[in-house]
DRENVEX-317798 format. One record per residue: residue in one letter; x, y, z of N, C-alpha, C in turn. Coordinates in steps of 0.1 Angstrom, whole numbers, plus 5000, padded with zeros to 4 digits. Each point is the difference from the previous one (the first is absolute). Layout:
% residues N
AXYZXYZXYZ...
% end
This chain:
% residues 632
X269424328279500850034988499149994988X499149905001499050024985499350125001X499550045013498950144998500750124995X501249935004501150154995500349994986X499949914995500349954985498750064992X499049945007498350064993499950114996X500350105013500150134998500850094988X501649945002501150084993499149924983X499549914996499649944992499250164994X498849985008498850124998500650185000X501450025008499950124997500750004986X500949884998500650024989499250054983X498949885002499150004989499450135002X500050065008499350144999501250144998X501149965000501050084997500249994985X499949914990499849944989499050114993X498849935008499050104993500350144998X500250065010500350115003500550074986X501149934996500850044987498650064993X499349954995498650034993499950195002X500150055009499550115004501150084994X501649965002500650064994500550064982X499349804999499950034987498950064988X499250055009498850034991500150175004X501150065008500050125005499350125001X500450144995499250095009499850124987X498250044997499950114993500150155009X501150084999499450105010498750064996X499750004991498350054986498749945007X500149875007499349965003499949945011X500450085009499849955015498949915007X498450044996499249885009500049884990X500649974988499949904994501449915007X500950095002501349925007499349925012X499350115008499749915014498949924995X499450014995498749844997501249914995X500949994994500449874987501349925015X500550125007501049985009499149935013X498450035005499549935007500249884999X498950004986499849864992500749865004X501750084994500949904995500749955019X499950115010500349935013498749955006X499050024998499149885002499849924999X500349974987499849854996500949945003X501650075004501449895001499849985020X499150125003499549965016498949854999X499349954989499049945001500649844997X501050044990500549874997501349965010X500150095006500849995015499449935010X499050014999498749955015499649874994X499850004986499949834995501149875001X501250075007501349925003500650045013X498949975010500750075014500649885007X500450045011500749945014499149965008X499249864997498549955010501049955016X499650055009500650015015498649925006X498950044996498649915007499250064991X499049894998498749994994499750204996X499650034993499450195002501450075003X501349985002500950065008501249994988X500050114991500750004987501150145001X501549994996500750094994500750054990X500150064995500450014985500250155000X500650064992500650154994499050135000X498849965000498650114995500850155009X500449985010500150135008501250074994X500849954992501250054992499450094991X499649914992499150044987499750095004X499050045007498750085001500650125007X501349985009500650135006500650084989X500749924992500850074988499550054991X498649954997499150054992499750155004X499450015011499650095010501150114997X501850045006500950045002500350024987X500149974987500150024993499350084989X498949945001498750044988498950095009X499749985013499150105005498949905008X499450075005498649955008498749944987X499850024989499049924991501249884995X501250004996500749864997499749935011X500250055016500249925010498649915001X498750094997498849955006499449914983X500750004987499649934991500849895001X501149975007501249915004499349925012X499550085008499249915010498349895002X499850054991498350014997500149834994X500849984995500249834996500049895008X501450065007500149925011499250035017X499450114999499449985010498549914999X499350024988499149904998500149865000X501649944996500049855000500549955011X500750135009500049975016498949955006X498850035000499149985004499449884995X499750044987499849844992500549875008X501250015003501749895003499249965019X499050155002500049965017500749975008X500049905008500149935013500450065011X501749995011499850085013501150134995X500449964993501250154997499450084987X498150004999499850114990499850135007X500050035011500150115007501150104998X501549925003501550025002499950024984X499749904987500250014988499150174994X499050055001499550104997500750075009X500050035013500850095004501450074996X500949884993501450044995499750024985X498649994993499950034988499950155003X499350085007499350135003501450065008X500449985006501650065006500950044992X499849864990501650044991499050094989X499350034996499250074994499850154999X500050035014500150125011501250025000X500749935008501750035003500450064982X500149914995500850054987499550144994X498850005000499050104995501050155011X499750035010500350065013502050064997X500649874995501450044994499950064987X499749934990499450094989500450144998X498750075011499950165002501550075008X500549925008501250035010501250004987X500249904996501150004991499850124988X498750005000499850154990500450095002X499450055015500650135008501750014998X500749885001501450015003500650024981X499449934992501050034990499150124993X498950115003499850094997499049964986X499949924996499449924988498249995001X499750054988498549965001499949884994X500350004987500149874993501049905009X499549975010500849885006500149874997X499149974990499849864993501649974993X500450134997501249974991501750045007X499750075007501350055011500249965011X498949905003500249915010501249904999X500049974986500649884993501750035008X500650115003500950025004499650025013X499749905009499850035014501049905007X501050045015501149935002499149855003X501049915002499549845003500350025013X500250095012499650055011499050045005X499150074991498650074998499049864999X500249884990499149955002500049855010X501449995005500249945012499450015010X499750135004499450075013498549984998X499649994990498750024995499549795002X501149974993499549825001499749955012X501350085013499949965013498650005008X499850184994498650025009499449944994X499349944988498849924997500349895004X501549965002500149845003500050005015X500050085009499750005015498849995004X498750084990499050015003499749874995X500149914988499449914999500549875012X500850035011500349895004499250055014X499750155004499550025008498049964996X499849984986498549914999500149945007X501049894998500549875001498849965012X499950105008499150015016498949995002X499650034986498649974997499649864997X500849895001499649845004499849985009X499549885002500449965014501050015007X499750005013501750055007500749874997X500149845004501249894998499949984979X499050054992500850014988500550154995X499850135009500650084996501550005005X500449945011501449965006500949884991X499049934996500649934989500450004987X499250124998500550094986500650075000X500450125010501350025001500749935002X500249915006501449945003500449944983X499149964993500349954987500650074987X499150135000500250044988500250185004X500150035012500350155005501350034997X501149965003501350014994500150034987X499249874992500050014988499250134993X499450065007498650114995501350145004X500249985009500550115005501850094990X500849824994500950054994499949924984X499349934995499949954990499050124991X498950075007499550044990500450155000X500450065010501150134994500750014987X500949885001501049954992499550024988X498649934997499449974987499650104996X499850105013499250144990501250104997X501049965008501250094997500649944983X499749884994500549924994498950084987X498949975003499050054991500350134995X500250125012500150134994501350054997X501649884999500550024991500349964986X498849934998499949954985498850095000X499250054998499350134996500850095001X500750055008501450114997500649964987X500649885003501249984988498850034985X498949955000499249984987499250174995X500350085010499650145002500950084989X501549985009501350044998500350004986X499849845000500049964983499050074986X498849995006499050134992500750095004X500350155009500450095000501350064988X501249895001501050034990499549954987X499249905001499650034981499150054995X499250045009499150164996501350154998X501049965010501050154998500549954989X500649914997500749974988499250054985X499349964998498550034990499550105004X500650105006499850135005500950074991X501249985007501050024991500650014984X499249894997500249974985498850054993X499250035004499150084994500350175000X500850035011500750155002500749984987X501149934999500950004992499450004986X499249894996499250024990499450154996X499850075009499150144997500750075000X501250005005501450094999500650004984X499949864996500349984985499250084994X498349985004499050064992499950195005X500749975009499850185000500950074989X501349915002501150034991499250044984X499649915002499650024975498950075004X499250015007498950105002500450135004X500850065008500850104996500850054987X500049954992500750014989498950034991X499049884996498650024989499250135011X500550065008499450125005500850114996X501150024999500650124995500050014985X499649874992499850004984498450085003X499149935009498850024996499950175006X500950045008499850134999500650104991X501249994995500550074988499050024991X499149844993498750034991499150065004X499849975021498950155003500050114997X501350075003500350115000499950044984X500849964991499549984984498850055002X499149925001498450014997499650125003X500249985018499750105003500550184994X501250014993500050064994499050044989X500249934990499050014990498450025005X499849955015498450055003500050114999X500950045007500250165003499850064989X500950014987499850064989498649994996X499549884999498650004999498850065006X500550015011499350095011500250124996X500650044998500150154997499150054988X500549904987499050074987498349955004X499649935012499549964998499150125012X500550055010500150105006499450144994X501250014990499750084988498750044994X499849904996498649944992499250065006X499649955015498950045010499950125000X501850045001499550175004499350054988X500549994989499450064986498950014997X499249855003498249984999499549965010X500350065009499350055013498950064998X498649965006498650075001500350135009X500650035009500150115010501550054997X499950105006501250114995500849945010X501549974996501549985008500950144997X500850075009500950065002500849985007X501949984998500750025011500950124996X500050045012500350145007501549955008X500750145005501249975003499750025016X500549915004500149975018499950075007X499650145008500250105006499350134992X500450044985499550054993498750024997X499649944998498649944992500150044981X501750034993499450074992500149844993X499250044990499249884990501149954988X500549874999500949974996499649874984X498849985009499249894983498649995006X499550004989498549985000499449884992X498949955001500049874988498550094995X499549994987498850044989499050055011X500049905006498750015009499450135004X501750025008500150065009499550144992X500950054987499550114991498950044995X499249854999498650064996499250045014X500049925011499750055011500450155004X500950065001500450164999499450104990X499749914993500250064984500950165001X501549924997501150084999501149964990X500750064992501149944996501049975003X501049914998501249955008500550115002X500250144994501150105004499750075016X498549985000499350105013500249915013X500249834997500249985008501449925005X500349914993502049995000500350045003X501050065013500850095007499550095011X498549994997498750125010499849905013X500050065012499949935012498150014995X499849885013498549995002499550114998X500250035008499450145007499250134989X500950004989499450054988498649994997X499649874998498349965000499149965011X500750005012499450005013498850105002X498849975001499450135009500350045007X500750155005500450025011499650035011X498549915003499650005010500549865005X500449904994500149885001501550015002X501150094998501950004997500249935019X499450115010500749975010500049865007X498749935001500049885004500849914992X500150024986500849944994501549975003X500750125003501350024998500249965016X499049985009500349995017500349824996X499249984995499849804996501649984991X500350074992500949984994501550055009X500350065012500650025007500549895013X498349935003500349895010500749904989X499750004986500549864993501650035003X500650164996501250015000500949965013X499250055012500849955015499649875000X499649904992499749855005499450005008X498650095006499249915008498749944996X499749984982499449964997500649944986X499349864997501149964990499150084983X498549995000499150054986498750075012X499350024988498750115005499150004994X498450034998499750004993498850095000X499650134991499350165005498949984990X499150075000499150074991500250144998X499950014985500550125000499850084986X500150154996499650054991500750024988X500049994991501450034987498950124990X500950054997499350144988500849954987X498849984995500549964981500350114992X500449944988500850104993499350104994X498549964997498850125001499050035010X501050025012499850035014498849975009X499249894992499349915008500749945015X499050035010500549885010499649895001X501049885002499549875004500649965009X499049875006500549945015500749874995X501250015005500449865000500849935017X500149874998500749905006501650024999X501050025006501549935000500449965012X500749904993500749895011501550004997X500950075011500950054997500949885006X501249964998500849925004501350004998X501049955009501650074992500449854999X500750014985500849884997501450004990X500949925001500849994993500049994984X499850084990499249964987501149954988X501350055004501149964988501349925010X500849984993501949915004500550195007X499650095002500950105004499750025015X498949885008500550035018499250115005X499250094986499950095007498349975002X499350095009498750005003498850074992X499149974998499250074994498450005002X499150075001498750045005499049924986X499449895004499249954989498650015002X499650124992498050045004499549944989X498849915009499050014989498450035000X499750054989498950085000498649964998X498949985006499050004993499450134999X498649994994498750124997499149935008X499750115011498749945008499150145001X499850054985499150075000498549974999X499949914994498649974996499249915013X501249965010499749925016500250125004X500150094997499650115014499150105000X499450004980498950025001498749955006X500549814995498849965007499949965012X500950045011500550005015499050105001X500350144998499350114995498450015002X499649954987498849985001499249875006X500949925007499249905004500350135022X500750025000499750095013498850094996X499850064986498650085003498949985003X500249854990498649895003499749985011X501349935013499749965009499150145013X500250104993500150155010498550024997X499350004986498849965000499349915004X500249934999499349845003499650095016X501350025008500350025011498950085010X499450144988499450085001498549935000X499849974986498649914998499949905013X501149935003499749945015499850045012X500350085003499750125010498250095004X499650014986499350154995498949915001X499849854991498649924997499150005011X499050014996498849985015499949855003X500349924993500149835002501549995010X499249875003500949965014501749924988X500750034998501249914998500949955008X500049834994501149945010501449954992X501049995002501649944993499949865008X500449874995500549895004500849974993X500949945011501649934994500149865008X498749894990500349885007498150005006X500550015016498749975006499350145009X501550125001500150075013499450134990X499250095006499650134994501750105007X500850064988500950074998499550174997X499250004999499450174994498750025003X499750105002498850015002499550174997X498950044990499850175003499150035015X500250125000498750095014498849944994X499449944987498649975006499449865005X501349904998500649885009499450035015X501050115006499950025011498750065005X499350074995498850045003499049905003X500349894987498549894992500549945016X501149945006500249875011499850075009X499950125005500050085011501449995007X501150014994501450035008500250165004X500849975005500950175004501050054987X500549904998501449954988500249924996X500850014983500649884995500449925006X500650005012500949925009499049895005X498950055002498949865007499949934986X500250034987499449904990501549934993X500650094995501249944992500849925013X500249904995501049885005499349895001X498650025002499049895004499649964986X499449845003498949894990498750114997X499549964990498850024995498949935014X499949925003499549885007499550075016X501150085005499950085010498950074999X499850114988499050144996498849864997X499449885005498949964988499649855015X498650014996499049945009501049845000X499949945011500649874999499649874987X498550015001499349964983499650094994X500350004986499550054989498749944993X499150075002498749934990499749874995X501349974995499449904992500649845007X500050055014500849885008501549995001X500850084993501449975001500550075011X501149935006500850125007500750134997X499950115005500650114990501550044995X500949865011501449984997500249964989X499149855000500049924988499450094987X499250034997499150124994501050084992X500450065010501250144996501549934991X500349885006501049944991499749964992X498749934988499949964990499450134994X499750065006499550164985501450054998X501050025011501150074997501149904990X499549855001500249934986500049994992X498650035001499150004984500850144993X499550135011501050144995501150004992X501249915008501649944992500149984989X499049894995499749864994499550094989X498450064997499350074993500650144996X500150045008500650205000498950045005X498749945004498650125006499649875006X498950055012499249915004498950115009X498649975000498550095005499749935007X499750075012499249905009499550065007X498450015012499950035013500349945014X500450095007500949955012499250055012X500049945013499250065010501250045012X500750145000500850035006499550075016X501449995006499650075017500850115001X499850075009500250145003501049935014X500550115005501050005011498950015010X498850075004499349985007499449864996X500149894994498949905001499149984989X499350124996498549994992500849984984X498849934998500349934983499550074990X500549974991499150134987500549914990X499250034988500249914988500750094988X501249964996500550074985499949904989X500350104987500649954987500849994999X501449964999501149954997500549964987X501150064993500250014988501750005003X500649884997501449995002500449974987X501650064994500850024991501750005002X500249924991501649975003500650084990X500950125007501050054992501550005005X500650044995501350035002500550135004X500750015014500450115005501550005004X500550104996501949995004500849834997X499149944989500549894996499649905006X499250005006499349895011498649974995X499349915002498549974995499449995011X499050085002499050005012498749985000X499150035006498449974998499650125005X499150194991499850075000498549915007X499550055008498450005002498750135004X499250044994499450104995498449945013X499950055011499049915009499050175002X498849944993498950125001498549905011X499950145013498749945002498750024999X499549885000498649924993499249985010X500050085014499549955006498150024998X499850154996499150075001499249904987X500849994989499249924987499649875003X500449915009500449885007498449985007X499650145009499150015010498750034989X500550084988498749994991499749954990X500949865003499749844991499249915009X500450045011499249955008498550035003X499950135001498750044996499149984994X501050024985499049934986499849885001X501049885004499349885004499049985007X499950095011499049935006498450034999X500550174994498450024992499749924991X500949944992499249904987499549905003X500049955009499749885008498950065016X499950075000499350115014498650024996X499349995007498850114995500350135007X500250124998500450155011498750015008X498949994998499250045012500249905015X499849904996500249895010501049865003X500650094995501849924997499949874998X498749914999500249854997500450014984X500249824999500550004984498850054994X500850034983498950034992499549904993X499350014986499549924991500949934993X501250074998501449934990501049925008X499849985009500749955014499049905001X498749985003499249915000500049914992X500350074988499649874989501349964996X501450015002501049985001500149855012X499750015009499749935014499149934998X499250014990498749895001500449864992X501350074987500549864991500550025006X501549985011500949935005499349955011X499150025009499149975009499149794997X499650074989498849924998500949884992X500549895008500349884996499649895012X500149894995499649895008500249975014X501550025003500150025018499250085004X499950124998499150115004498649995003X499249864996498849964998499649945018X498950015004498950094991500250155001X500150084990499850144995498850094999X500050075012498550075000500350164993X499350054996499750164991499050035005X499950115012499150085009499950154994X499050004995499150144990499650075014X500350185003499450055008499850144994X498550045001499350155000500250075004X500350145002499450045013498850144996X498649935010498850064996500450135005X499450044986498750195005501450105000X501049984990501350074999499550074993X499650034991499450064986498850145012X499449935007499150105006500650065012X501449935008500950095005500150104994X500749974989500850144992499250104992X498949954999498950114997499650085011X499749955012499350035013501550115010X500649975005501150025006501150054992X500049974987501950064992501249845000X500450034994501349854990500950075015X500250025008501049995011499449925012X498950044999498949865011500349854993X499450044986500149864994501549975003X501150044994501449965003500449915012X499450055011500350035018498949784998X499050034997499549894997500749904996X500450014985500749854992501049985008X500750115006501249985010500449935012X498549985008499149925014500349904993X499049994989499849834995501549944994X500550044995501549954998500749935017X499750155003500449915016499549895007X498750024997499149865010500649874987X500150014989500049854987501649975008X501150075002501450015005500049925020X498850045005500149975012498949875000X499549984993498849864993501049904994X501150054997500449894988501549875007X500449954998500949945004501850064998X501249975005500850074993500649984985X500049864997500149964984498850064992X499150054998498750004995500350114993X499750044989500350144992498850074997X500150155007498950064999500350084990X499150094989500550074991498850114995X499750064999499450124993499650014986X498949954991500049994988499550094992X499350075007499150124990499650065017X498750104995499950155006499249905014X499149925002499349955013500549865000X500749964993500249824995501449955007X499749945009501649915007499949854997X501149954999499949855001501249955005X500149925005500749875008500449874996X500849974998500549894995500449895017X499649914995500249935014500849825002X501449984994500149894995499849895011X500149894998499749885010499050015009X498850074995498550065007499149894998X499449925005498549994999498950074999X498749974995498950094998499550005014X500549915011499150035014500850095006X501949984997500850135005499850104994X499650004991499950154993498650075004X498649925005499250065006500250065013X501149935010500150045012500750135000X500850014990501250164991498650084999X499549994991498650104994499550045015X499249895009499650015016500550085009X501549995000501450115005499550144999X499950024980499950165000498750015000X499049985003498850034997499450025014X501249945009499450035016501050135000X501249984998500650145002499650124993X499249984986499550144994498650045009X499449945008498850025005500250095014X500949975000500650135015500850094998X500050044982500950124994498850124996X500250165002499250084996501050114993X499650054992500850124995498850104999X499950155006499150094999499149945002X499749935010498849975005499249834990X500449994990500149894990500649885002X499249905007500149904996500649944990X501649934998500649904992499349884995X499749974990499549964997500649914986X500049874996500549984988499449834997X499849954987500249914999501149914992X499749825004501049954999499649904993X500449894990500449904991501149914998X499749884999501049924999500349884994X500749984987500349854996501049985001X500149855004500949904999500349874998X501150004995500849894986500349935011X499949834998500449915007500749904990X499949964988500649904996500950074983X499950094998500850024991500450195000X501350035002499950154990499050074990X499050115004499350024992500350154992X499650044993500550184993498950055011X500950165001499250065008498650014992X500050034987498650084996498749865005X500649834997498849945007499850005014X501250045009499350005016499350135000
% end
């Protein structure tokens, strides 16, 4: 009898609590906040349930938790069930001894089980928000639901020893089996009743706010038919306003207005404009259909446009077109014809209005002749011309196609600059990179000069001038480029270079190349620095004896033997008519003798016309300081 007293003690206090959940009730707005606060609050009434249990043996405790925590579950969902459980399953363990097995197990069951009805009872009342329409669930529904969690916790029960699991049934199974049904059946109808109770005083305050707004519709319906009477008022007087104000426009209007009668076209008002534009008097035109000042090359399309307006399959239109003035000048103008209601008489009317687009169709006109020229000169030039829009060549003339070696425009227009041009350009850049900052600079500036080293469709490279210019074509801004080739002038820059620097008989450097080479040469690392003086004998009595082509054939041997004598850094050069010298940096005077030894064995096994080669050699060298040529 006391264990039975302990228990009904514990479910009671947890039926108590319970109230808590009803009274802090339900936001439908805020559904996961419902299930956290609704965990919470059966958690803790599960936790302070387990701090006042039914001690049967040492570790071997009962108390309500599995109530709690099913109703939680069945009610609020699977996160109430497991934030309802999470308390008590930790102080179960904490609590130990031989029934913490059976104790976590009926924590996790009724956790599950309730969670498991939850979803089932949802299915049956069709409800998503079940947190809230559960609250009307029969006390049949959660009978059936106490039983099975209270069967299974007696079937734990088995998880003790067998002589204290036989002894806990016999004790408190009865009691598990019909006392805590009861409690949960007891619980969920005081959450019903506390449900119920929110439900009608939410309708009530439902109600009385309808009614309130039913008041307020009433006088709001009323200050709405005053405030429309004054609309309409107003709106009257806008109207009037509108009209002189209408008026107004039409009168000092920049472009000519006429309305014309609906079908007719004959001309019914015109505003100033309109008259000086005609230059006609009101009598020529008042009552005169269009058609009177029409060019009559211009009447038929006209009156075809003004026919679809009359069958409605077009509501306005708008033509270019010719008018003959009153001193039978022609001019081009603009109308935009439209049909509208213009007075209180219902009836319809044709409202044109006019501009003068003579002086734009002059310069339409003459900017087409320009373009036809340009077009011509682009064509006809012996220079290669390219068009860019952006990065891509869009135009190109026949001498385009010629200079790259194509068949047709078609191989050049669509493509990059980058494509037609060696992968580097001269000066190290890439020619993509290259080609996008000139054609920036072009944008940026309006011109930009440069040389470019371009490729042919077969491969071979050739050098142009390049002269790019940004103009404007059909309203677009593009980059004109003017590409002439350089290649031939290129080849005899090169030439001149290298004679100025060459001697021509014997292609070593000259004297201005030497002494150029001798100050950049002659500094400290370079030490020791030898300066090898060479002759070559009995030239003077060649060219008397034999002819200056012997002699030539001569200085020409010895250039070769000083070239096949000398090292490959070593600079040989040609100074005057029999005079060579040699510069020889980081030389010693004993390396520079075995240099001198070199050619002097190799001139001794040279003959031209029977003539012995022949030459002498000289040598100083600087070891501790840079010296001027004139002292070595």
């Amino acid at each position: 009898m006391h264990n039975i007293l302990e228990i009904l003690f514990n479910l009671g206090m947890l039926t108590s609590l319970s109230c808590l959940s009803g009274v802090i009730g339900h936001d439908p707005h805020k559904p996961l906040q419902n299930r956290l606060v609704q965990g919470i609050i059966f958690g803790v009434a599960s936790i302070l349930g387990m701090l006042n249990p039914l001690v049967l043996a040492p570790g071997l405790i009962f108390d309500g938790r599995s109530v709690m925590i099913s109703i939680a579950g069945m009610y609020f969902g699977p996160l109430s069930a497991v934030i309802a459980a999470v308390g008590p399953f930790i102080l179960r363990i904490v609590q130990g001894g031989s029934g913490m097995i059976m104790g976590i197990s009926v924590i996790s069951s009724a956790a599950l089980i309730g969670s498991l009805y939850h979803y089932r009872l949802k299915r049956i009342t069709g409800h998503q928000d079940a947190d809230y329409h559960m609250m009307s669930v029969s006390l049949k529904e959660i009978g059936v639901m106490g039983l099975i969690v209270h069967v299974v916790m007696v079937l734990l029960m088995f998880t003790l020893p067998k002589e204290r699991a036989i002894e806990t049934i016999k004790n408190v199974g009865p009691i598990v089996i019909v006392a805590y049904p009861l409690t949960m059946m007891l619980i969920g109808s005081i959450l019903s009743a506390f449900s119920e109770k929110k439900r009608i005083s939410e309708a009530l305050m439902e109600r009385e706010k309808e009614l309130i707004g039913s008041h307020g519709e009433l006088e709001a319906g009323i200050e709405e038919l005053l405030a429309q009477e004054e609309e309409i008022r107003q709106q009257y007087q806008h109207i009037q306003e509108s009209e002189q104000k209408l008026r107004a426009v039409f009168d000092e209007a920049s472009v000519g207005i006429n309305i014309a009668e609906y079908g007719t076209g004959i001309i019914l008002q015109a505003n100033p404009a309109f008259y000086k534009l005609i230059d006609k008097p009101e009598s020529e035109i008042i009552g005169k259909s269009w058609t009177t000042f029409t060019h009559p090359d211009d009447v038929t399309v006209n009156l075809e446009l003004n026919q679809k307006l009359k069958e409605g399959k077009i509501n306005q239109f708008e033509l270019e077109k010719r008018y003959i003035k009153g001193d039978g000048r022609v001019i081009w103008v603009t109308i935009k014809n439209t049909v509208t209601s213009w007075d209180d008489s219902g009836k319809y009317y044709e409202l044109c209005f006019i501009e003068d687009i003579t002086e734009k169709k002059q310069a339409l006109v003459a900017l087409q002749e320009s373009e036809l020229s340009f077009r011509r000169i682009f064509e006809s030039t012996s220079d290669t011309v390219l068009m860019f829009n952006r990065e891509r060549i869009i135009d190109c003339n026949d001498s385009a196609v010629r200079l790259f070696g194509a068949s047709s425009k078609d191989d050049i227009v669509g493509k990059t600059v980058d494509q037609f041009s060696a992968v580097i350009q001269p000066d190290g850049l890439s020619s993509a990179e290259k080609a996008s900052s000139m054609l920036r600079d072009c944008r940026e500036k309006g011109t930009a000069r440069f040389e470019w080293l371009h490729k042919r469709l077969d491969e071979s490279l050739f050098t142009v001038e390049v002269v790019l210019t940004r103009i404007s074509l059909h309203g677009e801004d593009i980059v004109h480029a003017s590409v002439r080739d350089i290649t031939g002038r290129k080849l005899m820059e090169q030439k001149l270079s290298h004679l100025s620097y060459h001697d021509q008989l014997t292609g070593l450097y000259n004297r201005r190349y030497f002494e150029e080479e001798f100050i950049r040469l002659n500094v400290e690392r370079n030490l020791p620095l030898t300066l090898m003086m060479t002759d070559v004998d009995g030239l003077k009595l060649v060219n008397d004896s034999f002819g200056h082509g012997v002699g030539d054939q001569l200085l020409i041997k010895v250039s070769e033997l000083l070239l096949k004598g000398c090292r490959s850094d070593d600079l040989v050069a040609r100074i005057g008519g029999d005079e060579f010298v040699i510069l020889l940096p980081k030389t010693s005077a004993s390396e520079a003798e075995e240099i001198a030894g070199r050619i002097m064995k190799f001139s001794g096994c040279e003959t031209i016309e029977n003539i012995q080669v022949s030459m002498s050699i000289g040598w100083a060298t600087e070891n501790e300081a840079p010296a001027p040529y004139s002292d070595m």
